[in-house]
C-alpha positions as CSV (number, residue, x, y, z in Angstrom):
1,X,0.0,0.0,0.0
2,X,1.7,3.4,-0.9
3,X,1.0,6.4,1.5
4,X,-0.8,8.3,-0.4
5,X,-3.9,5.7,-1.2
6,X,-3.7,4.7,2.1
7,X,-4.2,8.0,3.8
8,X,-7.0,8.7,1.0
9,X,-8.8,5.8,2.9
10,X,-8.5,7.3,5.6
11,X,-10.2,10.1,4.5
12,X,-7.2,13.0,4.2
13,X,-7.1,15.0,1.1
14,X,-3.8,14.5,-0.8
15,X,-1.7,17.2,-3.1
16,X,0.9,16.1,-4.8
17,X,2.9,16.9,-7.5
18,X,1.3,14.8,-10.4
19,X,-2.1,15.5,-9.5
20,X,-1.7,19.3,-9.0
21,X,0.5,20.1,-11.7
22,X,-0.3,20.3,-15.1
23,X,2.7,20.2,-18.0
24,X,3.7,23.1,-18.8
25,X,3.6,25.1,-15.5
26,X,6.5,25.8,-13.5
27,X,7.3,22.9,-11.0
28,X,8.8,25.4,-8.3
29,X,5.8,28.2,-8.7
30,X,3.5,25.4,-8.9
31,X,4.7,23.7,-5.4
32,X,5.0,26.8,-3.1
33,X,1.4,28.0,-4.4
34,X,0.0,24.1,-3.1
35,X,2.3,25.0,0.0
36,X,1.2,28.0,0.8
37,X,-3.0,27.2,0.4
38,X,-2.2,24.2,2.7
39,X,-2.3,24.3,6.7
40,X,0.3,21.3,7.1
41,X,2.4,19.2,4.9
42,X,3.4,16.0,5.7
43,X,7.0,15.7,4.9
44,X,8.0,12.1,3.8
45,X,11.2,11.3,3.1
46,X,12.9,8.3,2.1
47,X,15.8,6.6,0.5
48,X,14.4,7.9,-3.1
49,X,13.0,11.2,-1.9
50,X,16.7,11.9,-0.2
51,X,17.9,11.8,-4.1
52,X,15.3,14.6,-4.4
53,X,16.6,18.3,-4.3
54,X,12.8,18.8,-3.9
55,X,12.3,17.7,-0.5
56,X,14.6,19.8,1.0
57,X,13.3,22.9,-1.5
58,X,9.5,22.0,-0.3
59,X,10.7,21.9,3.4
60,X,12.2,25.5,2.8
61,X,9.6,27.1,1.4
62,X,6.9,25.4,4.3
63,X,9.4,26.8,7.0
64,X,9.7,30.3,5.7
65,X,5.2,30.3,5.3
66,X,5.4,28.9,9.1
67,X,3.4,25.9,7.7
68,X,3.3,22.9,10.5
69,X,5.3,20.1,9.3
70,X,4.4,16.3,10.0
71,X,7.5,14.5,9.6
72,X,7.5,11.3,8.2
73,X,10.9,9.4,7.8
74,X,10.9,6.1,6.3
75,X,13.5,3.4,4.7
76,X,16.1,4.4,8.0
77,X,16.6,7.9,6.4
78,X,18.6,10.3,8.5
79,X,16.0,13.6,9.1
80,X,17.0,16.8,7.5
81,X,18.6,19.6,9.4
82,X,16.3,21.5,8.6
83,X,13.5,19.1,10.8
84,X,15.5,19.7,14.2
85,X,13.1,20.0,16.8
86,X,10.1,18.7,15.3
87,X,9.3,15.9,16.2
88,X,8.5,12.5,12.8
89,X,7.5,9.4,12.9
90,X,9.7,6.7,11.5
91,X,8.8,3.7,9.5
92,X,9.9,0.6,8.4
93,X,6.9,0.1,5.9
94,X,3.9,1.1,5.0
95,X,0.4,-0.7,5.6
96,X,-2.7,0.5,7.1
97,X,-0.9,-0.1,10.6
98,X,1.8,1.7,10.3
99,X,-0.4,4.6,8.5
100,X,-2.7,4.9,11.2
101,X,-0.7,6.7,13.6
102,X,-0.1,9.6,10.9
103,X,-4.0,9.3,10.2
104,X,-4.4,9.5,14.0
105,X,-2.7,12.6,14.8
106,X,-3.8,14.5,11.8
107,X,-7.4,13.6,12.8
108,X,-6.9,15.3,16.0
109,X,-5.0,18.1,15.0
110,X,-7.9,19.0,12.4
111,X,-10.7,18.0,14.9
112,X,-11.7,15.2,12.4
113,X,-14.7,13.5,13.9
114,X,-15.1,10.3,11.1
């Protein structure tokens, strides 16, 4: 199960870059305007995303807005610098268990009564 169907059966509403950004636009424009209409991103990183200069790009632009970030480190990933003093979640892999606990404390942090 990847993350993102998973926490759409949870119910959260999921913006990412392929279903937000049409060809053409600019990628960088494109991702701080999704950033800034957002009131958290949840930050996963993992072996392939560390490859990424957009993960650390993303995580700039949400700390400069002041947009809460829910850290999520999987595949043994060493957090970004930039993440000191917030505190992630780690995971080994993803299923419905492991989801739950991301599902859990976005639920209450958004008053989520389903």
């Amino acid at each position: 199960m990847e993350i993102e169907k998973g926490l759409v059966d949870f119910g959260i509403k999921v913006l990412t870059d392929y279903n937000t950004i049409n060809i053409g636009e600019n990628i960088q424009e494109e991702i701080k305007k999704n950033i800034q209409n957002v009131n958290k991103i949840l930050l996963i990183t993992s072996q392939n995303s560390e490859k990424s200069e957009w993960i650390e790009n993303e995580l700039e632009i949400a700390k400069s807005l002041n947009k809460q970030i829910l850290p999520v480190i999987f595949d043994d990933v060493m957090p970004s610098k930039l993440l000191t003093g917030i505190k992630y979640i780690k995971l080994k892999e993803i299923n419905s268990d492991t989801l739950y606990p991301i599902y859990l404390s976005i639920k209450k942090q958004y008053n989520i009564t389903n």
